[in-house]
C-alpha positions in Angstrom: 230.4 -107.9 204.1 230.4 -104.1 204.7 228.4 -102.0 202.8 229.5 -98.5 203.7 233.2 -98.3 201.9 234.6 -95.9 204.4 238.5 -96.1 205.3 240.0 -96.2 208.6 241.3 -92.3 208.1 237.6 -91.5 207.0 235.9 -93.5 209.9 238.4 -91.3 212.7 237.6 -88.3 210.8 234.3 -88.4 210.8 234.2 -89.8 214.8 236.3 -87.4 215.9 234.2 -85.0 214.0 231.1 -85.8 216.5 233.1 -86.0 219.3 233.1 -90.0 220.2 236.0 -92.6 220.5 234.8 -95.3 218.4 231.6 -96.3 216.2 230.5 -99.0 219.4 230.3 -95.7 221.0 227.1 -94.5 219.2 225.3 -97.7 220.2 225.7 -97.6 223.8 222.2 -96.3 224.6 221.0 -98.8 222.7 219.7 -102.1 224.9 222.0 -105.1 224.1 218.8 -107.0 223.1 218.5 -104.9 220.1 221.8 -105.3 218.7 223.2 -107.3 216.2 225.1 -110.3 217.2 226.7 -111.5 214.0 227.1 -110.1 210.5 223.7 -110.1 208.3 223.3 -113.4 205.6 223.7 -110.8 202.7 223.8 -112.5 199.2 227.9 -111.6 198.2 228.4 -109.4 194.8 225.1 -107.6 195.3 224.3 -103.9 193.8 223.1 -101.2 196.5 220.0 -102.1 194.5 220.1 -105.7 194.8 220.5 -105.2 198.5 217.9 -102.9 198.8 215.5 -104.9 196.9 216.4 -108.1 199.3 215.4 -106.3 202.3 212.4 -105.0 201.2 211.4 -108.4 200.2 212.3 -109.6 203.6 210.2 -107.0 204.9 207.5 -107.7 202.8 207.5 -111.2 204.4 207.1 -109.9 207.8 203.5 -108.5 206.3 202.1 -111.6 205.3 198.6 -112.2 206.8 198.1 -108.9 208.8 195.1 -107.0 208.0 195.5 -104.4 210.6 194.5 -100.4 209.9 197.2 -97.8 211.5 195.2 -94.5 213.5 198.8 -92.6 213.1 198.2 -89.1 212.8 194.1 -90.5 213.3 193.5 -88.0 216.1 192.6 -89.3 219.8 188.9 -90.1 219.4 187.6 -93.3 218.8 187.6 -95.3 215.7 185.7 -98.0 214.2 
């Protein structure tokens, strides 16, 4: 299901807007690895919300059982 309720006029404008031929354009760079291969299992008649919610929950899943600590932004000397 698409999210993103954008006609076919507003997709070309906004395309042709940015100067490419198509939205497969802008994903080009991107390694094929990386890139979807079928539509995601969304639950149909969801809210933005709802949605949101579902991902963040799948997310949450992905954090299960990792008790790391991020340096980001620690500085480059060591740390214990």
């Amino acid at each position: 299901m698409n999210y993103i309720p954008n006609d076919e006029k507003r997709i070309k404008e906004m395309l042709d807007a940015i100067g490419v031929s198509s939205i497969d354009h802008l994903f080009k760079p991107l390694p094929e690895e990386v890139l979807l291969k079928e539509y995601l299992k969304i639950p149909k008649g969801k809210s933005d919300l709802e949605v949101e919610k579902y991902f963040l929950d799948r997310a949450k899943e992905n954090e299960r059982g990792i008790n790391s600590i991020s340096f980001l932004g620690g500085g480059s000397y060591n740390h214990y």
